[in-house]
C-alpha positions in Angstrom: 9.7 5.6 14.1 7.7 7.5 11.6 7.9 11.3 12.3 5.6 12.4 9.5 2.3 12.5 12.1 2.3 14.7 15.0 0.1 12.2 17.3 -1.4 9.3 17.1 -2.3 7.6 14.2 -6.1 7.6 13.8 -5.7 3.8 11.9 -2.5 1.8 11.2 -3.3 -0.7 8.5 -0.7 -3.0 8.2 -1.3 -5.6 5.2 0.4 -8.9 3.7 1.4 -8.3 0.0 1.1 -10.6 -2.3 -2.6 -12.2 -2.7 -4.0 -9.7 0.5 -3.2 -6.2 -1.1 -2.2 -7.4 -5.0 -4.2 -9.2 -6.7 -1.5 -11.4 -9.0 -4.7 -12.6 -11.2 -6.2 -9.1 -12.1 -3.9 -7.5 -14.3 -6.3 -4.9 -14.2 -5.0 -4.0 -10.2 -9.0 -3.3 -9.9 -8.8 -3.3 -6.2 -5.5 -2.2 -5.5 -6.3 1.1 -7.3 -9.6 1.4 -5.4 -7.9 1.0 -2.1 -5.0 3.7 -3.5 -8.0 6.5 -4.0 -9.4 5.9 -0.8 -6.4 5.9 1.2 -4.8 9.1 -0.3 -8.3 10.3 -0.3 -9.1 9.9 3.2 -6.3 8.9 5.3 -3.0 9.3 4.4 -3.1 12.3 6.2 -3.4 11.0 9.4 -2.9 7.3 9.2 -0.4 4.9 9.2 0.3 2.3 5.8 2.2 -0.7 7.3 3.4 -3.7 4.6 4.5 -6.8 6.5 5.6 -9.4 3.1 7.5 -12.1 3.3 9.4 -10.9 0.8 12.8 -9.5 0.8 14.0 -5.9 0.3 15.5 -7.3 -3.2 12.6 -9.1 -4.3 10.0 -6.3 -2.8 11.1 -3.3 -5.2 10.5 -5.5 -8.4 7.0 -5.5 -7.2 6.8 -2.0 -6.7 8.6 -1.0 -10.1 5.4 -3.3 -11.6 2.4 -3.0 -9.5 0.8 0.8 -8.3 1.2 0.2 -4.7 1.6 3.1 -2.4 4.3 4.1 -0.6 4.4 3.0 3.0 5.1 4.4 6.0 7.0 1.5 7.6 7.7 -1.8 5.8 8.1 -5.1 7.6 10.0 -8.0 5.3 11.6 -11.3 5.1 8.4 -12.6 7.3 9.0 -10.0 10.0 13.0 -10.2 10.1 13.2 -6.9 8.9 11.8 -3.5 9.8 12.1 -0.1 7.5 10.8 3.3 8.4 10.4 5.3 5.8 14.0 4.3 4.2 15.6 3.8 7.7 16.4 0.1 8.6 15.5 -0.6 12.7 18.8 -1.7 13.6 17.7 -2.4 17.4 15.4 -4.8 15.8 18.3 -6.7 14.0 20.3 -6.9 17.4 16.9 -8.0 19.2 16.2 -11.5 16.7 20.5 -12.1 17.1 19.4 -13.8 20.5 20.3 -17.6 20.4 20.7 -17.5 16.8 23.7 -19.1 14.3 22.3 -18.8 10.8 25.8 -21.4 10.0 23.9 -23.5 12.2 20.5 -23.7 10.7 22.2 -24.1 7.2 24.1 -26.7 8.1 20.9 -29.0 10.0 18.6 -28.0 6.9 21.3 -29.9 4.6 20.2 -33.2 5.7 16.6 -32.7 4.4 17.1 -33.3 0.8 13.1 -32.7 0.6 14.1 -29.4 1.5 14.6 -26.9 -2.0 16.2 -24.1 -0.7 14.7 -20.8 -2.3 16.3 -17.9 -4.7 19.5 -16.0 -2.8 17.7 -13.0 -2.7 15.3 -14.5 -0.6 18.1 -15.7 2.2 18.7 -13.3 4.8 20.4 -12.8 7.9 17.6 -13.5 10.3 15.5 -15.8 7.5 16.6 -19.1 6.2 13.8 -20.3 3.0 13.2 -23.5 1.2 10.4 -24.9 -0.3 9.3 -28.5 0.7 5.8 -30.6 -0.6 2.9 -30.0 1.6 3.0 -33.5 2.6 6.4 -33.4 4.4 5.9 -30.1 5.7 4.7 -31.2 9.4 7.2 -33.7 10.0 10.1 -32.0 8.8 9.0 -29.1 10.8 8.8 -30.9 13.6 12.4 -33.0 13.7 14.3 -30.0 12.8 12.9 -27.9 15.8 13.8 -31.0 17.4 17.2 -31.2 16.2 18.4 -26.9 16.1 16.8 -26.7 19.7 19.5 -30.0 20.8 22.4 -27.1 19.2 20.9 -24.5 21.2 18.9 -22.3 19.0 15.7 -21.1 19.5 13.7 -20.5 16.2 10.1 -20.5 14.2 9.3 -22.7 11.6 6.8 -21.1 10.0 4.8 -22.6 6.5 2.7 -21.0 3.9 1.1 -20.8 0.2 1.7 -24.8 0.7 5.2 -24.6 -0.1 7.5 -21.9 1.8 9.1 -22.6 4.9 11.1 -20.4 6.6 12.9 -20.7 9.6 13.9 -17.6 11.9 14.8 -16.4 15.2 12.2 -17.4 17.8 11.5 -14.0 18.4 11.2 -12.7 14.6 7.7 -13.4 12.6 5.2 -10.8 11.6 3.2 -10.5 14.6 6.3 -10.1 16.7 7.3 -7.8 14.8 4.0 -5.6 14.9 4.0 -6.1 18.4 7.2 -4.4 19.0 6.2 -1.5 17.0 3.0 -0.9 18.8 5.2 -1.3 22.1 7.7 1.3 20.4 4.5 3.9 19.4 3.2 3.4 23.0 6.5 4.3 24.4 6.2 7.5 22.3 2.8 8.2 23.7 1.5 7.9 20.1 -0.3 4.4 19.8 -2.2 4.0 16.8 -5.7 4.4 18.0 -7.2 1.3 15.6 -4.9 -1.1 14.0 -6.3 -3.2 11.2 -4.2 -6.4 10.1 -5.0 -8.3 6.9 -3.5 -11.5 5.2 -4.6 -14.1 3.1 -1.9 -17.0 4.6 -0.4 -19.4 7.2 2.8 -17.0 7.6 0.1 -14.2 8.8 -1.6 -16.1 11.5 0.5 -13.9 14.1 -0.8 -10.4 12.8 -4.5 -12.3 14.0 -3.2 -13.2 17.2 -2.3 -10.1 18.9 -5.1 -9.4 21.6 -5.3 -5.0 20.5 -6.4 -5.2 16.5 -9.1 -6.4 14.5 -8.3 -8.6 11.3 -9.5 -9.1 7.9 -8.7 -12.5 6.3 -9.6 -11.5 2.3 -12.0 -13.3 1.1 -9.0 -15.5 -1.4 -7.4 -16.8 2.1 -5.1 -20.0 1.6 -6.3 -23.1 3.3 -3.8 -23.1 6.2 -4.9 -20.0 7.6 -8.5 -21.1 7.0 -8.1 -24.0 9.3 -6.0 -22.1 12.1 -8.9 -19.6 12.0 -11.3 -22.3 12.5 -9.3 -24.1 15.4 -8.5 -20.9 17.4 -10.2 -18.0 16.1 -13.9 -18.6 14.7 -15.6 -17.2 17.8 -13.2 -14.0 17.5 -15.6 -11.2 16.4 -12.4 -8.9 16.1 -11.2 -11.2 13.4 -13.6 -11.5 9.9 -13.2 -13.5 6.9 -14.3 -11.4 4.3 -15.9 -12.4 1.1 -14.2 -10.0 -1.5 -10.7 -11.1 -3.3 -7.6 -9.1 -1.9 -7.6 -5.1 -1.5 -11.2 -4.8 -1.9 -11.6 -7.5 1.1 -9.8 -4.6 3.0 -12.1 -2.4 2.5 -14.8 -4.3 3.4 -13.2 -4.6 6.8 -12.6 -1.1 7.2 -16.5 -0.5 6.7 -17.6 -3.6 9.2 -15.2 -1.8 12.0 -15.8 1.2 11.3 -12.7 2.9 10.8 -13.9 5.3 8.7 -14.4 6.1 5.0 -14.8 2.9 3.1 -16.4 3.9 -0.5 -13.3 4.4 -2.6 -13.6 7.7 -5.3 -13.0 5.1 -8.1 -16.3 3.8 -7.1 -18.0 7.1 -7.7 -19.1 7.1 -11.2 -19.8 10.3 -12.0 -18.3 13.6 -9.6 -21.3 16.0 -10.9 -24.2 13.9 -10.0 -22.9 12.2 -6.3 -24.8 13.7 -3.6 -21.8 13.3 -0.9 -19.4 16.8 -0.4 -16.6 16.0 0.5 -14.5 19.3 1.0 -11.2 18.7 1.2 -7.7 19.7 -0.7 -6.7 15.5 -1.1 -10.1 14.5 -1.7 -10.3 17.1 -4.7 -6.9 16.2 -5.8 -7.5 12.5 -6.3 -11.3 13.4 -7.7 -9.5 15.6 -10.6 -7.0 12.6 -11.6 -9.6 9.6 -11.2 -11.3 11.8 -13.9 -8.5 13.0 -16.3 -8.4 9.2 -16.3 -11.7 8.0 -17.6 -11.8 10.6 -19.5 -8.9 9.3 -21.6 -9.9 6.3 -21.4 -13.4 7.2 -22.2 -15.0 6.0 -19.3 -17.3 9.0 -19.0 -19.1 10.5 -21.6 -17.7 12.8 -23.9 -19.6 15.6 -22.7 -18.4 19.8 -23.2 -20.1 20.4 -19.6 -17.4 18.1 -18.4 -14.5 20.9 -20.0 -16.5 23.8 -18.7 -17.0 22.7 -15.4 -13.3 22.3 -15.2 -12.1 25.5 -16.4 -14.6 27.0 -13.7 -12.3 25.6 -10.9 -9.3 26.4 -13.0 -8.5 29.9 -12.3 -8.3 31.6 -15.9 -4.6 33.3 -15.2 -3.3 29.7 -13.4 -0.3 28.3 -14.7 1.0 24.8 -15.2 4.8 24.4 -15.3 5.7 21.7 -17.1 7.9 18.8 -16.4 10.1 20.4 -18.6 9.7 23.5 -17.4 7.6 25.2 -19.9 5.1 27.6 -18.1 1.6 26.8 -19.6 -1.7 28.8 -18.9 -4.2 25.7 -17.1 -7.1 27.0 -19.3 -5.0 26.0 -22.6 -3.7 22.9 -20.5 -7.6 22.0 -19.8 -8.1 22.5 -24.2 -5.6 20.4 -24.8 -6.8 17.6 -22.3 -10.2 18.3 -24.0 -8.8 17.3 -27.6 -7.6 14.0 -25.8 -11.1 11.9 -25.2 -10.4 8.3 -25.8 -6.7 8.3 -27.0 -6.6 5.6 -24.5 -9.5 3.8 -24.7 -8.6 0.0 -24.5 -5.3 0.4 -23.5 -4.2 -0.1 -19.7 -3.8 3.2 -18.7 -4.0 4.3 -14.9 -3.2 7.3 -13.0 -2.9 7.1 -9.1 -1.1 9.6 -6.6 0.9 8.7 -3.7 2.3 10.3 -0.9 0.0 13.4 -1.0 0.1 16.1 1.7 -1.7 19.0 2.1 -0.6 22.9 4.3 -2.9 25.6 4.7 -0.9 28.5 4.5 -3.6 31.1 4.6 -7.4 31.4 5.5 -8.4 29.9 2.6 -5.2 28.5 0.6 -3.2 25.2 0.8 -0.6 23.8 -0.7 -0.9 20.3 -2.0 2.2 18.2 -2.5 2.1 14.4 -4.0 3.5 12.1 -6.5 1.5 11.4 -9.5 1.8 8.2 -11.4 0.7 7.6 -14.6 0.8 3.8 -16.2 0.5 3.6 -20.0 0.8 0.0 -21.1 4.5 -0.7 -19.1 5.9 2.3 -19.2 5.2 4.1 -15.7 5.7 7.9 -15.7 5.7 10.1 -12.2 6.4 13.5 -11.4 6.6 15.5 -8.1 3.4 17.5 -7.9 3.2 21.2 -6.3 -0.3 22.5 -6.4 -1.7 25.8 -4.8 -5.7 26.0 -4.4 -8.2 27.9 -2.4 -11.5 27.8 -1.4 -14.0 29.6 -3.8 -15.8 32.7 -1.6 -19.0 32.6 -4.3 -19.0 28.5 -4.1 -19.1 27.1 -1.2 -16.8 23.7 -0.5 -15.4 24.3 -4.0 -12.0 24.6 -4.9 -10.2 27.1 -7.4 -6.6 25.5 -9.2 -4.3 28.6 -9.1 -1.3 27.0 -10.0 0.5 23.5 -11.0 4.0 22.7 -10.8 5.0 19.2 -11.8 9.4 17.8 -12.1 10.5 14.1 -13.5 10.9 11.2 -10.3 14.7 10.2 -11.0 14.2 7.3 -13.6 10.5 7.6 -14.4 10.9 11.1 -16.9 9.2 10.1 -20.1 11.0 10.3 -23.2 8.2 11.4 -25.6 8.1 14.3 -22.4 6.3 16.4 -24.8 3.2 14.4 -24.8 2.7 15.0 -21.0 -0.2 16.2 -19.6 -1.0 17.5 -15.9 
C-alpha cells in the first residue's frame, strides 16, 4: 500500500481515464490541466490519486507519454484485474481473481461467437479476456456465454461498455471490487481514506457507484449505458451526481458539491496580483510561479514590467539556478532572460504542469520543495527533477522569497536544444 502519507488520506479520488479525466476531443487538455493545478496545489500532499482504466499496463503508458496526466498513487487496470502501487504490482490481488478461473477456458467458449472481434494483444491479460461485439448482440451473447463458462465451472463478469467492449473476468475482479479491497486493505492499516470520491463516464464504472462508503461523480459526457443504470438503481442516490461539465472539470465540480475541499483550480485565477484569496503555502506558490511563466510566454497576461519586478522581489538577488546542465545561473539574470521571452510562444500549444510535488520544512521558516516539472512545446515534452529552497519573507507577511533552484533531465525527456531551457 502507498507509504508516502503518514495517516489517513484526507480524499482518495479514484477516476476512470479515458472520457472522465481526458478529454480525447480537447486537444487543448483544458480540464485535465485545471484539475493538475488544483490537485498539486491543494492536495497532493495529503491525498490519495487513484486511476482505475480499463486499459492495460501496455496501452496505459502511451497515454501518459501523450497526455499531462499526473502521476498516481496507485493505478488499477485491465477493468480492475490489475492493481499497482506506486510501481509495485499487488501480487495477493492476482492470486485472489485465480479462484475458479481457466483463462484456456474462456478462450476456447468465446470462439464460437464469431460476432465476437476479439481486441489488440495488448489488451489480453491474464485475468481479462476483450472483444468487441455490436451493441445489438451484446445482451444476448452476454447472457448464453455466462450460461455456457458457468456449465465448465467458472465463475466470471461480463461486463460492457462505450457500446462496444466486452470483457470477461474473474467473478471477483471489476473496478469496484477492486476499490473495495483497497479500502478493506487501508482499513486494516488503520489509515481509511477519510472521503473517497469515484468518477466515470461508462457502463464498465457502474461498480465504483455501487459501493455503499463514497460519493460519485458521473461527468457531465457520461455514455448511455451508465445513464440508464443510474436511472434504474441510483437516481434517488444523493451520494452519486451527474454533473453537467465534460470530463476533469466535471470532477471538480463534484469535489465543490461534497465539499472535499478546494475546488477553484489556479489556472482559473486570471491574474495572481489582483485575487483577493491568500493562499500561503510552499506548493500553492510553486504551481502559482509556473501557471504564470506560462501565460507569460504564451502571452496570456499582459506584457507588463510590474510583472518582472514583482518577481525579482521574491527572487532573492544572490539565488542561484543550476541548470539542467549544470551551469550555476544568478535567478535575477534567469528572471531577465524570462523577461526577453514574452510571447515566443504565443499560438503554439505550449503547457507547463508539475507533478509529484512535496514540500519539508527544515527550519522555522524554510522548506524544501521537490517536484517534477513538465513542459509541453508542440510534441516534444521536456521534464526535469526540481529542488527548490524558499522561506517565508519576515517584512512580508505570507510571501515567499526563491533562494535557490536546482533543476536535472527525467531519463528520456532531456531537451536537445538544452540551452534554450528556462526554469
Amino acid at each position: 500500500m502507498d507509504s508516502r502519507l503518514n495517516g489517513s488520506a484526507r480524499l482518495m479520488l479514484v477516476s476512470d481515464l479515458d472520457y472522465t479525466m481526458v478529454d480525447h476531443d480537447d486537444p487543448r487538455n483544458t480540464s485535465l490541466l485545471r484539475f493538475n493545478a488544483l490537485w498539486e496545489a491543494f492536495y497532493r500532499h495529503d491525498s490519495l490519486l487513484v486511476y482505475s482504466t480499463g486499459r492495460s499496463p501496455v496501452s496505459y503508458k502511451p497515454l501518459w507519454n501523450v497526455k499531462p496526466l499526473l502521476t498516481p498513487d496507485i493505478t488499477i487496470m485491465s477493468v480492475g484485474t490489475e492493481i499497482v502501487c506506486g510501481e509495485l504490482p499487488d501480487d495477493a490481488w492476482q492470486l485472489h481473481l485465480n479462484h475458479n478461473w481457466d483463462r484456456n477456458i474462456v478462450v476456447e467458449e468465446t470462439l464460437k461467437f464469431p460476432q465476437l472481434t476479439p481486441q489488440a494483444e495488448a489488451e489480453q491479460r491474464p485475468h481479462k479476456v476483450s472483444f468487441y461485439v455490436d451493441k445489438v448482440e451484446a445482451t444476448e451473447i452476454m447472457n448464453v456465454l455466462s450460461q455456457r463458462l458457468a456449465k465448465r465451472g467458472l465463475d466470471v463478469k461480463i461486463i460492457y461498455s462505450s457500446g462496444i467492449a466486452l470483457d470477461v473476468l474473474p467473478k471477483g475482479a471489476g473496478k469496484g471490487q477492486a476499490l473495495a479491497y483497497l479500502l478493506n486493505k487501508f482499513k486494516i492499516n488503520g489509515k481509511l481514506p477519510c472521503n473517497t470520491l469515484v468518477c466515470g463516464d461508462s457502463g464498465n464504472d457502474v461498480e465504483l457507484f455501487s459501493l455503499p462508503e463514497v460519493n460519485g461523480v458521473m461527468v457531465g459526457n457520461a455514455q448511455e449505458e451508465l445513464l440508464h443504470w443510474y436511472t434504474q438503481n441510483a437516481k434517488t442516490n444523493r451520494r452519486i451526481l451527474h454533473e453537467t461539465e465534460r470530463c476533469a472539470a466535471g470532477i471538480l465540480q463534484a469535489i465543490g458539491y461534497f465539499h472535499l475541499g478546494p475546488n477553484v483550480s489556479p489556472r482559473d485565477i486570471k491574474d495572481f496580483q489582483k485575487c483577493e484569496v491568500n493562499i500561503f503555502s510552499p506548493a500553492y506558490e510553486v504551481v502559482k510561479f509556473y501557471l504564470f511563466y506560462e501565460k507569460w510566454r504564451r502571452a496570456d497576461v499582459e506584457k507588463s514590467e510590474q510583472y518582472m519586478q514583482n518577481l525579482r522581489s521574491i527572487f532573492h538577488s544572490l539565488g542561484v539556478f543550476v541548470h539542467p546542465l549544470g551551469v550555476e545561473l544568478p535567478l535575477h539574470q534567469c528572471i531577465d532572460a524570462m523577461s526577453r521571452l514574452y510571447g515566443d510562444k504565443q499560438g503554439n500549444q505550449f503547457w507547463t504542469w508539475v507533478d509529484r510535488l512535496s514540500s519539508a520544512q527544515i527550519g522555522s521558516d524554510t522548506w524544501l520543495v521537490k517536484f517534477y516539472k513538465w513542459e509541453l512545446n508542440e510534441n516534444e515534452r521536456q521534464c526535469t527533477l526540481t529542488t527548490v529552497l524558499i522561506k517565508s519573507q519576515v517584512e512580508v507577511p505570507d510571501t515567499f522569497t526563491w533562494l535557490h533552484m536546482h533543476q536535472t533531465w527525467l531519463d528520456c525527456f532531456g531537451n536537445e536544444h538544452a540551452e534554450r531551457w528556462l526554469f
